[in-house]
C-alpha positions as CSV (number, residue, x, y, z in Angstrom):
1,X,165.9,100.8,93.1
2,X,168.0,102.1,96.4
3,X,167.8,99.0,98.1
4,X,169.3,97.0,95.0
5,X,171.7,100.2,94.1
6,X,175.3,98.2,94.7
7,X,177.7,100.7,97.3
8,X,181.0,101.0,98.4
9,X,181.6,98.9,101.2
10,X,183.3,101.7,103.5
11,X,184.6,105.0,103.0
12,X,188.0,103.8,102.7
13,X,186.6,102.8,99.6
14,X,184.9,105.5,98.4
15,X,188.6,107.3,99.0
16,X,190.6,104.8,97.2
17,X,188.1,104.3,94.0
18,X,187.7,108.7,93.7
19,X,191.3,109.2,94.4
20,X,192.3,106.4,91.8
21,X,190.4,108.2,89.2
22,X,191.9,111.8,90.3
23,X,194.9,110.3,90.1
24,X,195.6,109.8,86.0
25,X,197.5,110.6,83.0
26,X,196.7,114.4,83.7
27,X,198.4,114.3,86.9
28,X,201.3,112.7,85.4
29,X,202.1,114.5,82.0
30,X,200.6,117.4,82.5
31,X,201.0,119.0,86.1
32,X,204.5,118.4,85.7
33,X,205.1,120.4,82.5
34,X,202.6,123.3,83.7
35,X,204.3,123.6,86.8
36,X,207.3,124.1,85.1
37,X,205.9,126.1,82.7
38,X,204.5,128.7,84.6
39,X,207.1,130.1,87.0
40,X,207.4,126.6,89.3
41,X,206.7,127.4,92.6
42,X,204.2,130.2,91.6
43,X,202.0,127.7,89.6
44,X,202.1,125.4,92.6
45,X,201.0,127.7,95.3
46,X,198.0,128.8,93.0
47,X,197.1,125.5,92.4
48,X,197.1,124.6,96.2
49,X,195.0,127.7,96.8
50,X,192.4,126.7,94.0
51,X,192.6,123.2,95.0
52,X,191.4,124.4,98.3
53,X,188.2,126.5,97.4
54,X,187.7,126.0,93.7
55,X,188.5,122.3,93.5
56,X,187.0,121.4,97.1
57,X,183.6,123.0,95.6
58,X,183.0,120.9,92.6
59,X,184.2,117.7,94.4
60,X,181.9,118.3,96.8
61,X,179.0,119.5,94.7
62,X,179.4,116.3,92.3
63,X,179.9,113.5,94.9
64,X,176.7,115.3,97.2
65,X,174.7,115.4,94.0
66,X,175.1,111.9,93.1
67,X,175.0,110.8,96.7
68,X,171.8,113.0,97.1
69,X,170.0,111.3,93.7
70,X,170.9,107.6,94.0
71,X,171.4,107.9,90.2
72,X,174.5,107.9,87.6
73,X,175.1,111.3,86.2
74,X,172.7,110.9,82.7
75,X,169.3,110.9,85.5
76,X,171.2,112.7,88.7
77,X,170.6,116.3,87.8
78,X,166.9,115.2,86.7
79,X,166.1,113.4,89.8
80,X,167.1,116.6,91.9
81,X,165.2,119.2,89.8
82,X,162.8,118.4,86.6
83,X,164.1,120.5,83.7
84,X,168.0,120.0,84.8
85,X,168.1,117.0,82.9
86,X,170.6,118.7,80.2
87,X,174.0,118.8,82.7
88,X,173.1,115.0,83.2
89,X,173.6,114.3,79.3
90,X,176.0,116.0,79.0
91,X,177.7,114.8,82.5
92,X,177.4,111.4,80.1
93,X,178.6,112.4,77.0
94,X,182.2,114.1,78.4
95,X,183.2,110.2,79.7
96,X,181.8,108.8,76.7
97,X,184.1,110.9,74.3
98,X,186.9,111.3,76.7
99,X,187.2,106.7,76.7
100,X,188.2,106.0,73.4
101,X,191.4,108.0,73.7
102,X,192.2,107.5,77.0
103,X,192.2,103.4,76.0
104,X,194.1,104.5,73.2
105,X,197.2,106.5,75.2
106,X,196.8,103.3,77.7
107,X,197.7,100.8,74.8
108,X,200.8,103.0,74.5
109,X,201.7,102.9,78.3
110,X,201.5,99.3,77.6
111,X,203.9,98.9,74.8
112,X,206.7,101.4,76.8
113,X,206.1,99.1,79.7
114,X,206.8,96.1,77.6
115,X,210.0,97.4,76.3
116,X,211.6,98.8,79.4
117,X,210.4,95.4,81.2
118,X,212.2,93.4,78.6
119,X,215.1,95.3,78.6
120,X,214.8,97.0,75.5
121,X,214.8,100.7,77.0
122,X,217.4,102.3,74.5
123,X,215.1,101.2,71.2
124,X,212.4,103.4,72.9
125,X,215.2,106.2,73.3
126,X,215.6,106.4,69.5
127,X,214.2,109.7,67.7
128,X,211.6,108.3,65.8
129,X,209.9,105.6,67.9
130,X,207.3,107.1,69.6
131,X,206.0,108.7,66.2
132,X,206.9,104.7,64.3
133,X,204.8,103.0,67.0
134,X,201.7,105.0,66.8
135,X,202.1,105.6,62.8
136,X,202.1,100.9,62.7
137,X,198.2,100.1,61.4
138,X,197.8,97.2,63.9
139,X,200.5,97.1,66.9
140,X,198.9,100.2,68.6
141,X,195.6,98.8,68.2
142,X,196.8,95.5,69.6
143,X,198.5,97.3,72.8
144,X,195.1,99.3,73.1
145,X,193.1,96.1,73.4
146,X,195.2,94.6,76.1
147,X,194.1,98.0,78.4
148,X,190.8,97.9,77.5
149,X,189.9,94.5,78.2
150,X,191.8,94.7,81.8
151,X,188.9,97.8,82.5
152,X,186.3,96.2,81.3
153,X,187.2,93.2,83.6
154,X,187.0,95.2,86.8
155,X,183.9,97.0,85.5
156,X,181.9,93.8,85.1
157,X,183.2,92.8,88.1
158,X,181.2,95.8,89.8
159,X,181.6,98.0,92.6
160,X,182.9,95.7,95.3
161,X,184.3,93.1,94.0
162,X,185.8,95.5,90.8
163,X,186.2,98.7,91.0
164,X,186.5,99.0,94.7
165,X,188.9,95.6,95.6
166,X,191.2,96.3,92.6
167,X,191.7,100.5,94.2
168,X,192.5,98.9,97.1
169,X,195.4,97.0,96.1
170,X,196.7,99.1,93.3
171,X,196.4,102.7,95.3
172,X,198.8,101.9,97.9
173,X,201.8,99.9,95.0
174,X,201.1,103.4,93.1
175,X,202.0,105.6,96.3
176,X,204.8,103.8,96.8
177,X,206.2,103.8,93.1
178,X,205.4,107.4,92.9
179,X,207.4,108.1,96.5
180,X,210.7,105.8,95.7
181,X,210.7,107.4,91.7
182,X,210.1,110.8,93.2
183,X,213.4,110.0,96.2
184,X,215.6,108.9,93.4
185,X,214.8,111.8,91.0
186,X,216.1,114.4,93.9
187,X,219.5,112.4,93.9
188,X,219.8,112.1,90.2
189,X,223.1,114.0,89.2
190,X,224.4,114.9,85.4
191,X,226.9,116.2,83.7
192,X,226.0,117.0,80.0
193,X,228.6,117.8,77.0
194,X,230.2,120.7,77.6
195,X,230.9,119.6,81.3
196,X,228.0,121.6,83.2
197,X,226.5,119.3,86.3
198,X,223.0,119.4,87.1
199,X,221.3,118.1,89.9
200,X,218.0,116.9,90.8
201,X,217.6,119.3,93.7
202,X,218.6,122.2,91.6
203,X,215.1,121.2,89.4
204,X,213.3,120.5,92.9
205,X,214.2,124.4,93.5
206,X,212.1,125.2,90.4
207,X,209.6,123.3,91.0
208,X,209.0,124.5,94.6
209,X,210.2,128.3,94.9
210,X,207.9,131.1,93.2
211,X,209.9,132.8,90.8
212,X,207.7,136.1,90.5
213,X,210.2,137.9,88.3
214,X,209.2,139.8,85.8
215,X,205.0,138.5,86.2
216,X,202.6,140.7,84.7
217,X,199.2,140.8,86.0
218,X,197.9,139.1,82.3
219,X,200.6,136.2,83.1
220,X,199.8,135.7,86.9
221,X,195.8,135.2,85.1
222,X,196.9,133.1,82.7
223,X,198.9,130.8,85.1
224,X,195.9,130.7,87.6
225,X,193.6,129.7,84.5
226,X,196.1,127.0,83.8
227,X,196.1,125.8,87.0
228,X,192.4,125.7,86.9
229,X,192.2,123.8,84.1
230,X,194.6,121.4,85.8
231,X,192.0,121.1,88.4
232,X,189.2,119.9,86.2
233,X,191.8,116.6,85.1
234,X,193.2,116.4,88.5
235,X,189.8,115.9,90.7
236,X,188.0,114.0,87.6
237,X,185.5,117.1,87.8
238,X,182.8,117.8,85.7
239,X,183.5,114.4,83.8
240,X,180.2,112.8,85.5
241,X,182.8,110.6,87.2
242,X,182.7,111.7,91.3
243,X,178.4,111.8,90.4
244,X,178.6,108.3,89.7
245,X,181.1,107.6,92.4
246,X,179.0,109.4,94.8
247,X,175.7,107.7,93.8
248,X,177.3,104.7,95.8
249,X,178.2,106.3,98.9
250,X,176.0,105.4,102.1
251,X,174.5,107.8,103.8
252,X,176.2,107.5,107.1
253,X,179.3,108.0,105.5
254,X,181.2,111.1,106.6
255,X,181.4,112.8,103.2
256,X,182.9,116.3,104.6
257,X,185.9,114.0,105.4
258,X,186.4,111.6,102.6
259,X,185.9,114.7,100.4
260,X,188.9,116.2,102.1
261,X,191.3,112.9,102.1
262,X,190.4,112.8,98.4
263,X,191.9,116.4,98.3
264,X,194.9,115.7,100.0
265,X,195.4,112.5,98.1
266,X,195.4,113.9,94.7
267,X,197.4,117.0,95.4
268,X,200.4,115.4,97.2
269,X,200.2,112.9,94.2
270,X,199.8,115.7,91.8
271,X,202.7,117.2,93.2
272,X,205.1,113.9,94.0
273,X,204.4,113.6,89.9
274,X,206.2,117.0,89.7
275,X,208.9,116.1,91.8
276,X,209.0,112.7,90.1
277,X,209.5,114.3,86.6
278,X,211.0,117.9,87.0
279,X,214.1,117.3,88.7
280,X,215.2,113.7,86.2
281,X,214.4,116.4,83.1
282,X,216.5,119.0,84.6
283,X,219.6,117.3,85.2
284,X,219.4,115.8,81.9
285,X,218.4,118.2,79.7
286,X,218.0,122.0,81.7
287,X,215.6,124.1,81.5
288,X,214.8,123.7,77.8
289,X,214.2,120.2,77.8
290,X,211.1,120.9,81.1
291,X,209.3,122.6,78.0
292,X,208.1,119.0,76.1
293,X,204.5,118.6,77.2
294,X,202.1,115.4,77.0
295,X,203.1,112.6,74.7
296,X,206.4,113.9,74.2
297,X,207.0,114.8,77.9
298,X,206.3,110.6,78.7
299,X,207.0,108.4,75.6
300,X,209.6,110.8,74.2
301,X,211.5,113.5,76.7
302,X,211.6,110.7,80.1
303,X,212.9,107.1,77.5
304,X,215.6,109.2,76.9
305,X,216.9,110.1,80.0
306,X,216.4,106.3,81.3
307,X,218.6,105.2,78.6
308,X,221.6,107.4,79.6
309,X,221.2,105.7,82.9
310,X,222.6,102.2,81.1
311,X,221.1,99.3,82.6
312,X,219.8,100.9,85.3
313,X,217.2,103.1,83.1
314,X,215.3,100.0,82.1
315,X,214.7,99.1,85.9
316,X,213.6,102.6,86.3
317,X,211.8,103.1,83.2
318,X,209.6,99.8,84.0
319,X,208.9,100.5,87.4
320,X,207.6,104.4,85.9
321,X,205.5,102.9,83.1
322,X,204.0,100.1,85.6
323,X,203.1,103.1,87.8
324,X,201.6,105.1,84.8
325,X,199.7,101.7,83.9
326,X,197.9,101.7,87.4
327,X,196.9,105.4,87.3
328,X,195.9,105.1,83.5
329,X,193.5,101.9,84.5
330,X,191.9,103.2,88.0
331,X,191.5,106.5,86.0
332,X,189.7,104.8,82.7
333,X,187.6,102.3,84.9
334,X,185.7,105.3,86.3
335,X,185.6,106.8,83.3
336,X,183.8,103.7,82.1
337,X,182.1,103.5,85.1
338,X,180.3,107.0,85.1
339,X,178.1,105.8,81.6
340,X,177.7,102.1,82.8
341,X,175.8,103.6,85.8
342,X,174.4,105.9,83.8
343,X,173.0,103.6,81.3
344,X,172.1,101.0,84.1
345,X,169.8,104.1,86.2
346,X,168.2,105.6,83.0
347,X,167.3,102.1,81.0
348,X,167.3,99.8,84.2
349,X,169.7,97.4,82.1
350,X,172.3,95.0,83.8
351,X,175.6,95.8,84.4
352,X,176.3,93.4,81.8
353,X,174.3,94.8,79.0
354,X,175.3,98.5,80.3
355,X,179.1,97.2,79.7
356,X,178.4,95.7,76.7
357,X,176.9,98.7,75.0
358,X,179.6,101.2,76.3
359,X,182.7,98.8,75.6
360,X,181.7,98.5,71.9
361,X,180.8,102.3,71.5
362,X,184.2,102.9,73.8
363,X,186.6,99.9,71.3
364,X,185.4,101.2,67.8
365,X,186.3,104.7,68.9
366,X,189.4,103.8,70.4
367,X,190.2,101.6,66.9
368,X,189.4,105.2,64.9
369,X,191.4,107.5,67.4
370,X,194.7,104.6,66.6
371,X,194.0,104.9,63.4
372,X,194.0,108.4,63.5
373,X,197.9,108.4,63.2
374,X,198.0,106.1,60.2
375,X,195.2,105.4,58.1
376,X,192.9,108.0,59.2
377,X,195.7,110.6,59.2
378,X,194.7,114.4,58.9
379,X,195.7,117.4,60.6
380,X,192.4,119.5,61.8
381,X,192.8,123.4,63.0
382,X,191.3,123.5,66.4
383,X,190.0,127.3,67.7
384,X,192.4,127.9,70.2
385,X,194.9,127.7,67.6
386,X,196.1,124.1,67.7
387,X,196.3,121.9,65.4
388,X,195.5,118.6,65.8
389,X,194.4,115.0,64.8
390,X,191.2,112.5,65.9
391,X,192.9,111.9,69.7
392,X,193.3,115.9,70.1
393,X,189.6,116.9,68.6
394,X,188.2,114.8,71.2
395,X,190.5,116.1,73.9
396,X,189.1,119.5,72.9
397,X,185.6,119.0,72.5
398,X,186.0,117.3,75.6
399,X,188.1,119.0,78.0
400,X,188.0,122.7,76.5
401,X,184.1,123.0,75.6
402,X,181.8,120.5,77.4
403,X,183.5,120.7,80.4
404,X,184.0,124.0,81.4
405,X,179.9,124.2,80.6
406,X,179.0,121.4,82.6
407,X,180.8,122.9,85.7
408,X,179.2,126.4,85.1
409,X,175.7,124.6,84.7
410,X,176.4,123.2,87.9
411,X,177.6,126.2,89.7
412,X,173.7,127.5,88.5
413,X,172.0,124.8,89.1
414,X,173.4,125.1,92.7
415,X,173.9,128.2,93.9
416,X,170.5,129.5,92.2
417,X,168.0,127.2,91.6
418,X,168.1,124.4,94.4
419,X,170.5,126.8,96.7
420,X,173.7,126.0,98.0
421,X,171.8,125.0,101.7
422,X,170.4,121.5,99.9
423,X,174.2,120.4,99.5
424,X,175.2,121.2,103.1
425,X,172.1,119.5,104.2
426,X,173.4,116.2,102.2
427,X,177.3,116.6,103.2
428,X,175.9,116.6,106.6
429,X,173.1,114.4,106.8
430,X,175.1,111.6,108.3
431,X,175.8,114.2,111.0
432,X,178.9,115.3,110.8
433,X,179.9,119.7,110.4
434,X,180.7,120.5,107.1
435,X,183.6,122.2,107.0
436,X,184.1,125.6,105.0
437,X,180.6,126.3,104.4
438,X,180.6,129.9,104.0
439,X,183.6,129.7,101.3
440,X,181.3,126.8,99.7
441,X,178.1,129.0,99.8
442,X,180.2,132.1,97.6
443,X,182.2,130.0,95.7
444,X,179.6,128.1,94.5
445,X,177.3,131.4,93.2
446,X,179.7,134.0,92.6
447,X,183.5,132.7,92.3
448,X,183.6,129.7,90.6
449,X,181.1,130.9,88.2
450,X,183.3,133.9,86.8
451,X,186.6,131.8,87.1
452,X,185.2,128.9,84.5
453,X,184.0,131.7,82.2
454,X,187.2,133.0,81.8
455,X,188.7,129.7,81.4
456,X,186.2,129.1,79.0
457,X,186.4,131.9,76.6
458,X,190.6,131.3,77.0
459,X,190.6,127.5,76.4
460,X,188.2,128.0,73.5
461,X,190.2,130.9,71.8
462,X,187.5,133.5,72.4
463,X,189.8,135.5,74.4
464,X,193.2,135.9,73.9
């Protein structure tokens, strides 16, 4: 079964395909609104410090895991330690639930891309058209399709000639969108209604400096389980994602240093997302107008501020959408990718078969999730005090329950049962130090373990 397994051709590879999956919708809409959020520069410098030990610990323990068992992340945990099989399924189940609406929000990046490309910006500045598109029975649905079928291309294409060619080429056009967006966000200047100007580089200063006034000890908690949460989106962690990406990494590849470049790759982009975002908002709408958060921060908040820019806006606006397109599709291609391999190692079926089963289970969902906001409308309660529809009980189930227990199994399963030293050994098998091994070893067994139980009971409404 090794000798067939399919594997990345280099670690360059490995870097591009990981980082592409770090490097998604959560990084986009999300890091930007938290970071403004929570105090700016404060939230950032907690994020680079968790990013650093917490983050850097469960990248490593997922990618050495899979790397270590040959095997997607349903049969990885198993084929390390009989009786772990549990984390594996449930390693599986987190992509499998996370898909559906991950396709769906794709099929909106592809309409907003559509109408900014066609010149059409200022109809997507209007009100009510975020809330009419998704509320039409068909067009979402439609838009939805078009994203799914481009990932299901590049997964049946496989690892080489799929998921690792098409990283290659669309990595480097979405650093450079991100770097030009982020550039002309700092020199983005505005002067609103009542004559007040607002610069880009005065929301930069937000973004950057730590504004510690008037910080309680509950708030700085709160903010550093925010940014932890952040992490979990960020690194694709404990989505079964970097098992599967690391069950096709060779053994003499230098995993201590592709684990670090994957690091530093999703955090500047994490970051460059802020500065892309942050600054435009500011100038257009102050402080008040940083507070819209997901779907309204992307598809509502930003088509706004492109329109005021005339015809210059729909320019902008398509060349932000095309670079949310490329994160959204190397982010939902490993998505897909963790339960294909899964399904290929535990039932030794093709790639094709694996595909086939997952992209039905994956398009049906996605079909219910669209019509979640039209004919499958209803409005659900969720514990932490949400409310939500059929996208956001998923998101929650997902990203607020399974996940959080996953990465807590893991920190067991590692730092007690098969010891922290049986990770080291695989980082450095190929025969090259592992760096920050003793912040690994207590991270992994005492740390991490207490900072995802407070996240949690906090993300699950069990503590206030």
């Amino acid at each position: 079964m090794e000798k067939k397994r399919s594997s990345f051709g280099g670690s360059i590879g490995f870097v591009l395909a990981a980082a592409g999956s770090a490097v998604g919708l959560g990084n986009i809409w999300r890091f930007p609104y938290l970071a403004a959020k929570d105090g700016g520069g404060l939230f950032l410098v907690i994020y680079l410090v968790l990013a650093l030990s917490f983050g850097f610990t469960l990248l490593t323990s997922e990618v050495a895991i899979g790397r270590k068992a040959k095997q997607g992340p349903l049969t990885a945990y198993s084929g390390i330690k009989k009786g772990w099989g549990f984390l594996g399924v449930l390693g599986c189940i987190v992509p499998a639930i996370i898909m559906p609406y991950y396709c769906a929000i794709g099929g909106w990046v592809v309409k907003y891309l559509y109408v900014f490309a066609a010149g059409n910006g200022a109809q997507a500045a209007a009100d009510s058209y975020f809330t009419d598109f998704i509320s039409k029975p068909y067009e979402p649905i439609i838009t939805m399709a078009v994203f799914f079928l481009l990932v299901v291309a590049v997964i049946l294409l496989g690892v080489n000639k799929g998921i690792e060619k098409l990283s290659k080429i669309l990595m480097p056009i979405l650093v450079v969108l991100v770097i030009g967006i982020s550039i002309f966000s700092l020199t983005v200047s505005h002067s609103d209604a009542q004559g007040v100007t607002r610069t880009g580089l005065e929301g930069f200063k937000i973004l950057v400096i730590p504004n510690l006034k008037g910080v309680s000890f509950s708030q700085f908690l709160s903010i550093t389980v925010e940014a932890m949460g952040q992490l979990f989106f960020s690194l694709s962690i404990a989505m079964g994602i970097m098992v599967a990406y690391g069950s096709y990494v060779s053994d003499d590849t230098n995993l201590n240093r592709s684990i670090n470049q994957i690091e530093i790759f999703d955090t500047v982009i994490a970051v460059l997302a802020g500065v892309m975002i942050i600054p435009t908002i500011y100038a257009f709408k102050g402080r008040e107008g940083m507070e819209a958060n997901g779907p309204g921060l992307m598809f509502v908040a930003l088509p706004k501020i492109f329109s005021e820019m005339g015809f210059v806006g729909n320019i902008i606006g398509a060349l932000f959408f095309a670079m949310v397109l490329f994160a959204a599709l190397t982010s939902a291609i490993s998505i897909m990718e963790a339960v294909v391999a899964s399904l290929m190692d535990a039932f030794k079926l093709s790639r094709g078969k694996a595909s086939l089963i997952e992209g039905t289970v994956a398009f049906v969902g996605a079909v219910i999730v669209c019509l979640g906001y039209n004919k499958l409308y209803l409005e659900v309660k969720l514990p932490n005090g949400s409310v939500g529809q059929i996208l956001d009980i998923l998101d929650y189930v997902s990203n607020y329950v399974l996940m959080p227990i996953i990465a807590i199994g893991t920190c067991i399963f590692i730092g007690w049962v098969i010891k922290p030293k049986a990770i080291i050994e695989e980082v450095e098998k190929s025969g090259h130090k592992m760096g920050r091994k003793g912040l690994y070893s207590v991270m992994i067994k005492f740390i991490a373990p207490v900072l995802l139980l407070i996240l949690f009971l906090k993300s699950t409404g069990i503590v206030k």
